[in-house]
Every structure is written in structure tokens, then in C-alpha cells.
C-alpha positions as CSV (number, residue, x, y, z in Angstrom):
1,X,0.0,0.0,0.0
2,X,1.1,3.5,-1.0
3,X,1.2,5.4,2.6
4,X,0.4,9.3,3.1
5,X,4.0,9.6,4.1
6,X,5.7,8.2,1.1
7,X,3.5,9.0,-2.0
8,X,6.0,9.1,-4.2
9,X,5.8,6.6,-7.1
10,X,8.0,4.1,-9.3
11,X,6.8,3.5,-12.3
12,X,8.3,0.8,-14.6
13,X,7.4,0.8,-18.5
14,X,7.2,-2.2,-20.8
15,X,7.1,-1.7,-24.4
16,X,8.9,-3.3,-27.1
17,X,9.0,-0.5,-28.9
18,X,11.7,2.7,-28.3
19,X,8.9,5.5,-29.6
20,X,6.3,4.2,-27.4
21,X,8.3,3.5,-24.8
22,X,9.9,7.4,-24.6
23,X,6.5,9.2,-25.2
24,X,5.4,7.4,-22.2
25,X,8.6,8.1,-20.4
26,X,8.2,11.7,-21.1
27,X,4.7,12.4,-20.0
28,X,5.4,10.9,-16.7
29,X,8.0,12.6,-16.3
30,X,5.8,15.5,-15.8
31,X,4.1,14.0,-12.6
32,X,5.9,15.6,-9.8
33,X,4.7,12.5,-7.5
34,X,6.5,9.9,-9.7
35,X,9.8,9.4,-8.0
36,X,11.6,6.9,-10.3
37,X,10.6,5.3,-13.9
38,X,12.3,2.1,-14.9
39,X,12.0,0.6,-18.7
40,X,11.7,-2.9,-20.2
41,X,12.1,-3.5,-23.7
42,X,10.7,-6.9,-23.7
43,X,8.7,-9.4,-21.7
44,X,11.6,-11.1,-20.0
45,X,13.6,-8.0,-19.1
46,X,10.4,-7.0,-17.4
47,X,10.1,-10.1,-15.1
48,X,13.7,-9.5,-14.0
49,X,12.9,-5.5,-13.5
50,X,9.8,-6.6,-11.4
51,X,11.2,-9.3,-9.3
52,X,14.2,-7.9,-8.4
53,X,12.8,-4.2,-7.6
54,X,9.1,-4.4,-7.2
55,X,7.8,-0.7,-8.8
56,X,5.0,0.9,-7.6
57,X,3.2,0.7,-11.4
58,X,3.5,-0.8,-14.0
59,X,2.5,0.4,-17.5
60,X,2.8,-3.0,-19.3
61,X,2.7,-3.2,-23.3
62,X,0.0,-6.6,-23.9
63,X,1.6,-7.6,-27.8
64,X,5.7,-8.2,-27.6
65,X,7.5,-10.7,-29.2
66,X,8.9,-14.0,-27.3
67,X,6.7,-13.1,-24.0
68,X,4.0,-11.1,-24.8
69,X,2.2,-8.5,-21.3
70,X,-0.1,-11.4,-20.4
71,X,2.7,-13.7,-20.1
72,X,4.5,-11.6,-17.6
73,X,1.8,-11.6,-15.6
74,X,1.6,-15.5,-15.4
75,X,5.6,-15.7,-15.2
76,X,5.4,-13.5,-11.9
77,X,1.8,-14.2,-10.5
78,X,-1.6,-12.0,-10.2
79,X,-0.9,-11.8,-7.0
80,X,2.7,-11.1,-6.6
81,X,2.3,-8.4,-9.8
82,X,2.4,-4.3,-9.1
83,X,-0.4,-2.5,-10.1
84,X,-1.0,-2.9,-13.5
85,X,-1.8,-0.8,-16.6
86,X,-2.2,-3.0,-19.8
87,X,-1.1,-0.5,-23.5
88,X,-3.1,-2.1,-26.2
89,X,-3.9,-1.8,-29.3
90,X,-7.3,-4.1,-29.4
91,X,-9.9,-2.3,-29.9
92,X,-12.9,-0.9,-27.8
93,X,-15.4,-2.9,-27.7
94,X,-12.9,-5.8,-26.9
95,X,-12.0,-3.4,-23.9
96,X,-15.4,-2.8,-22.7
97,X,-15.5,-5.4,-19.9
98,X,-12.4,-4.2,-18.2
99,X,-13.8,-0.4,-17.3
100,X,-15.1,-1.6,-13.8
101,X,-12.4,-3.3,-13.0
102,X,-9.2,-2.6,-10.5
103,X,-7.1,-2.1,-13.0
104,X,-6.8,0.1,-15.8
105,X,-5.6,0.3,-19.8
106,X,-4.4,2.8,-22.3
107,X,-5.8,2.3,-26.1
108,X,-2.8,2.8,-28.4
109,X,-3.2,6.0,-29.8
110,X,-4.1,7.3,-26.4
111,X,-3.9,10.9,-25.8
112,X,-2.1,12.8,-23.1
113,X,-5.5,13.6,-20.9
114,X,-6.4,9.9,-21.1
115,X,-2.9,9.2,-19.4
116,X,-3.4,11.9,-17.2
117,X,-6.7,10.3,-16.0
118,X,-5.0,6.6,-15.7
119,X,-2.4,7.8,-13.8
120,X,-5.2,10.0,-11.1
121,X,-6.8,6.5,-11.0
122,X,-3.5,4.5,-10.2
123,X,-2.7,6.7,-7.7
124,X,-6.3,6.2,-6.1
125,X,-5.5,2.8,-6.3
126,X,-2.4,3.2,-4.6
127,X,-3.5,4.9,-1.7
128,X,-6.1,2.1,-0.9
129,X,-5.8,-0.9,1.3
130,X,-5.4,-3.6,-1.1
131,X,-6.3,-7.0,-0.7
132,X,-6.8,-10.2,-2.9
133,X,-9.5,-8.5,-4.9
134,X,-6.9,-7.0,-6.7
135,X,-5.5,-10.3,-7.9
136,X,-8.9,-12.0,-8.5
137,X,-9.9,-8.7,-11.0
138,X,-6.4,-9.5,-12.5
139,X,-7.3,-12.9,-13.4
140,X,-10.6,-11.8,-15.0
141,X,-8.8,-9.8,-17.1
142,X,-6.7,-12.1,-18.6
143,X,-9.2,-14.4,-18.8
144,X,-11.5,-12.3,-20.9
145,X,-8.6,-10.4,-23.1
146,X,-8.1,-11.8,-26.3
147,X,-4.7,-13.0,-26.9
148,X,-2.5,-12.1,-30.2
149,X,-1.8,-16.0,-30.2
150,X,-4.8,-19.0,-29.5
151,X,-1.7,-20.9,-27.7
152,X,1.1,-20.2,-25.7
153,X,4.5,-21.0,-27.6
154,X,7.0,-20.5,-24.9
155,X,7.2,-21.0,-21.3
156,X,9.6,-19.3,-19.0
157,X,11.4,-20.7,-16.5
158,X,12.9,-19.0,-13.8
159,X,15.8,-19.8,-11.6
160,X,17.7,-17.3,-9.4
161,X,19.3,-14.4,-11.8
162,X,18.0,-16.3,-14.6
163,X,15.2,-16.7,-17.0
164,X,14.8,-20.2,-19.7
165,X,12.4,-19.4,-22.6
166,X,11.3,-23.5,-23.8
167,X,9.9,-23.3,-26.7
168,X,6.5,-25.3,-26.5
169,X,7.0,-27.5,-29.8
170,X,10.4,-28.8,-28.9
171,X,8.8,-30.4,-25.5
172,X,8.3,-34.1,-25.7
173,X,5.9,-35.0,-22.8
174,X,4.5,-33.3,-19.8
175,X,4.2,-34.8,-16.4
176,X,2.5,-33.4,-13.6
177,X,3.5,-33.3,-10.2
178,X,1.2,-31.8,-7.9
179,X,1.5,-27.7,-8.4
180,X,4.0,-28.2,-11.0
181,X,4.6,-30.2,-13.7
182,X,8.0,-31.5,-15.3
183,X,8.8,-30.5,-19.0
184,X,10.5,-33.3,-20.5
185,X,12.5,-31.6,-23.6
186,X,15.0,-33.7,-25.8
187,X,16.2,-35.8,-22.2
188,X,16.2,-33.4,-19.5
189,X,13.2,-32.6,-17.0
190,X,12.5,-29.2,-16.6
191,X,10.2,-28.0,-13.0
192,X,7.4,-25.5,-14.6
193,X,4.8,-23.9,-11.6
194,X,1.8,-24.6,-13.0
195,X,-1.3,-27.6,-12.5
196,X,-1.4,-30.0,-15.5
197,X,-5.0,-29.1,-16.4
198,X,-4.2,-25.6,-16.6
199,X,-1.3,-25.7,-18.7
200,X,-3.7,-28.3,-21.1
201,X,-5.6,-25.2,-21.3
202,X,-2.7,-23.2,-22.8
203,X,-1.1,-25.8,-25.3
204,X,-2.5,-26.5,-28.8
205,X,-4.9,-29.6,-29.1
206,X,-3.8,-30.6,-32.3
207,X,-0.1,-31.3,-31.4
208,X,-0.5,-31.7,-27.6
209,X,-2.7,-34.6,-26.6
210,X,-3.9,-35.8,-22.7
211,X,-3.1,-39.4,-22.5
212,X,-3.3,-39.9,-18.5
213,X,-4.6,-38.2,-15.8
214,X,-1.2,-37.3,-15.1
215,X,0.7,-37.1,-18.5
216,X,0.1,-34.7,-21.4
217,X,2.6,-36.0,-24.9
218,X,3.6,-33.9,-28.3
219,X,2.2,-36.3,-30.9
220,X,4.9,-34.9,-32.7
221,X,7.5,-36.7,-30.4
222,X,5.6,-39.8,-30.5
223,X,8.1,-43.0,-31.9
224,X,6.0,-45.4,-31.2
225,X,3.1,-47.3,-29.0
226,X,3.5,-50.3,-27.1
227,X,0.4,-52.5,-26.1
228,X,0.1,-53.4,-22.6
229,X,-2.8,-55.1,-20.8
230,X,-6.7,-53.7,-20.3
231,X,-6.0,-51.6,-23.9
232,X,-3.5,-49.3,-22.5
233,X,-0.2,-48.2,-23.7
234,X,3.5,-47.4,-23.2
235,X,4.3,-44.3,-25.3
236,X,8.0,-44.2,-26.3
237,X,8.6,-40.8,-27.4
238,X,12.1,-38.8,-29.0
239,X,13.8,-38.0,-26.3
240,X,14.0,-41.4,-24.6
241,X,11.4,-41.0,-22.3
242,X,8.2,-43.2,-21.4
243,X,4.5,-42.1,-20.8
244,X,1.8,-44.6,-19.7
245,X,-1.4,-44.4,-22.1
246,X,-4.4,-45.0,-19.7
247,X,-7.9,-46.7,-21.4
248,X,-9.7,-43.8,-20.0
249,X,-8.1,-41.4,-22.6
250,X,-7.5,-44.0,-25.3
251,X,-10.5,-42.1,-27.5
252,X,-8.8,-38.8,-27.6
253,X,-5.5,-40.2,-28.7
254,X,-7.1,-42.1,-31.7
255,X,-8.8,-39.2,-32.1
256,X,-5.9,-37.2,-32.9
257,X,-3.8,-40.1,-34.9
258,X,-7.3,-40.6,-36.7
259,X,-7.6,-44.0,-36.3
260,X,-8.6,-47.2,-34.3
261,X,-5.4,-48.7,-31.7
């Protein structure tokens, strides 16, 4: 919470672009509360910026290359992430649903008074006692904003000082493991924070298929299938690794090979 006694503000600004980036820049810096403003040319420089020195704000671009705004927000957490402006360029009526909500957005071309305003309301924001409302408006967000892509293409991984863009098409097979799952890519596991059914939810159906409660395989990486008992399967894959095919989700894999096992 931003206290009466220290209302000065730092701002950080995302924006893979330099023009959009400095006209920003500039008009905040005519805001005699804003204290500091950081910048972030991409998605993964931003995650760094924010992890390592929390701003108070965050004006954060939604379409950038590699890791677009939306996929900062799942790389650091609703609920861990500043207070956050989304710079878009979708249009209105794809917007409409977000007016009432904690957060705010700037419609690329925005004018200087509509800044003006955005910032007022940040700073409103600011001053209140916030709570896990904040995060749960967050999530509705994302959930109702339209992506630039259906499905996500790369996940980041984060270690201490360090960030590992996977791309999604080079993973093999996905195990879960409680809040987690493993990546399994060309040999090596790889821990990712996220469920199983809500990374399905993320990953393309027509390479990416569900064949156990607890295993998720690139049909792509698929060798070969080896019968077992009760109509279930061992999946060799690529890399080396194994996956068990349960009869439960038999259908949906012959589904997506298009034919009878």
C-alpha cells in the first residue's frame, strides 16, 4: 500500500518499442509524484525489473514478441504483480468489460489527458488498502482479453538471476506433479509452476494430446506405441522417455492419430 508519508511513485514501462516507450517516459515525467521510472524492452527483461525491484506501477505493453504483457503476468503471478496498466492496441469494444475493473488500460493511440486520468486513477488505487480483490480482478482480465496468439508457444522458466524461454514445440511429454509439472525436452526434465489441467488449457490440441490423468505428450515426439494389458499403452517418445497411455483417454488419442489402436 502506498502510505500518506511516502507517495511518491516508481513507475516501470514495458514496451517493445523505443517511440512508445519514450513518449510514455516523457509524460510521466511531468508528474511531480512519480519518483523513479524504470523501462523494459521486452517481456523477459520486465520479469527480471519486477522481481528484483518491485515498482509501484507498471504500465505494461500486452503484444511483444517472445513473451507477450499477459505472459509476464503468469511468469510473476496475479498476485505477486504491481499494479498494472495494460497499453493495447485491441480495440474498444474488446475493452469494454475491463472499465469496472481494479485495473486500468491505455488504447494505443491514447492521448495525453487519457494518461493523465489513468495515472489519477493509479494513484487512487495506490492509496487504498489492497487485498486479494486486486488479484482476483487480475485474473478476469486475462481471462476475458483476447490473446494475439490461441496458444502459448513458450514458457519461462525462472531460476535465481535467470530466465529459460522453452519453446513449446520442442517439448516431448508433460508430467504433472502436484502444483508443478515436469517438461520433458530432448532428455532433460524441466520443473514449470503450473497444475497439469491448466497448462492443457494453454497448449495447442492438435499437437499436444492428454493421454493420462497425469501425462500430457507432443504427438509430434511420439516413436512409437507399445500394447500393454486392459488396452493401455506405453508411449515411447524422441527424447527417450516413457508415458503410460491409460484406457480412459485412449478415445482422444485415436482421435488425434485418426484412427482405431
Amino acid at each position: 500500500m502506498l502510505e500518506r508519508s511516502d507517495e511518491r511513485i516508481r513507475v516501470l514501462v514495458v514496451d517493445d518499442e523505443a517511440p512508445a516507450r519514450q513518449r510514455l517516459i516523457d509524460l510521466l515525467r511531468e508528474d511531480a509524484q512519480i519518483a523513479s521510472i524504470g523501462e523494459a524492452s521486452n517481456g523477459v527483461a520486465a520479469v527480471t525489473a519486477i522481481e528484483s525491484d518491485p515498482p509501484d506501477l507498471v504500465f505494461l505493453d500486452v503484444q511483444m514478441p517472445e513473451l507477450d504483457g499477459l505472459g509476464v503476468v503468469e511468469a510473476i503471478g496475479a498476485a505477486q504483480m504491481p499494479l498494472t496498466v495494460f497499453v493495447t492496441a485491441y480495440d474498444q469494444h474488446a475493452l469494454r468489460a475491463f472499465e469496472s475493473n481494479a485495473m486500468d488500460y491505455l488504447l494505443k493511440p491514447f492521448s495525453d489527458e487519457r494518461l493523465h486520468a489513468t495515472l489519477e486513477r493509479a494513484k487512487t488505487r495506490l492509496r487504498e488498502r489492497r487485498g486479494s480483490h486486486i488479484a482476483d480482478n487480475m485474473m478476469r482480465m486475462m481471462s476475458a482479453m483476447p490473446r494475439a496468439q490461441t496458444h502459448v508457444e513458450r514458457l519461462p522458466l525462472r531460476s535465481p538471476g535467470n530466465i529459460k524461454l522453452v519453446n513449446v514445440a520442442e517439448i516431448d511429454w508433460i508430467e504433472g506433479a502436484g502444483v508443478y509439472v515436469n517438461l520433458h525436452v530432448a532428455g532433460k526434465a524441466w520443473l514449470y509452476r503450473s497444475s497439469l489441467n491448466r497448462l492443457e488449457e494453454q497448449l495447442d490440441p492438435q499437437r499436444f494430446v492428454r493421454i493420462h490423468r497425469s501425462a500430457i505428450v507432443n504427438i509430434d515426439s511420439v516413436i512409437r506405441l507399445e500394447a500393454l494389458s486392459h488396452g493401455e499403452f506405453t508411449v515411447i517418445l524422441k527424447g527417450g522417455g516413457k508415458a503410460r497411455a491409460s484406457r480412459s483417454y485412449r478415445s482422444t488419442l485415436e482421435k488425434l492419430l485418426g484412427q482405431a489402436l
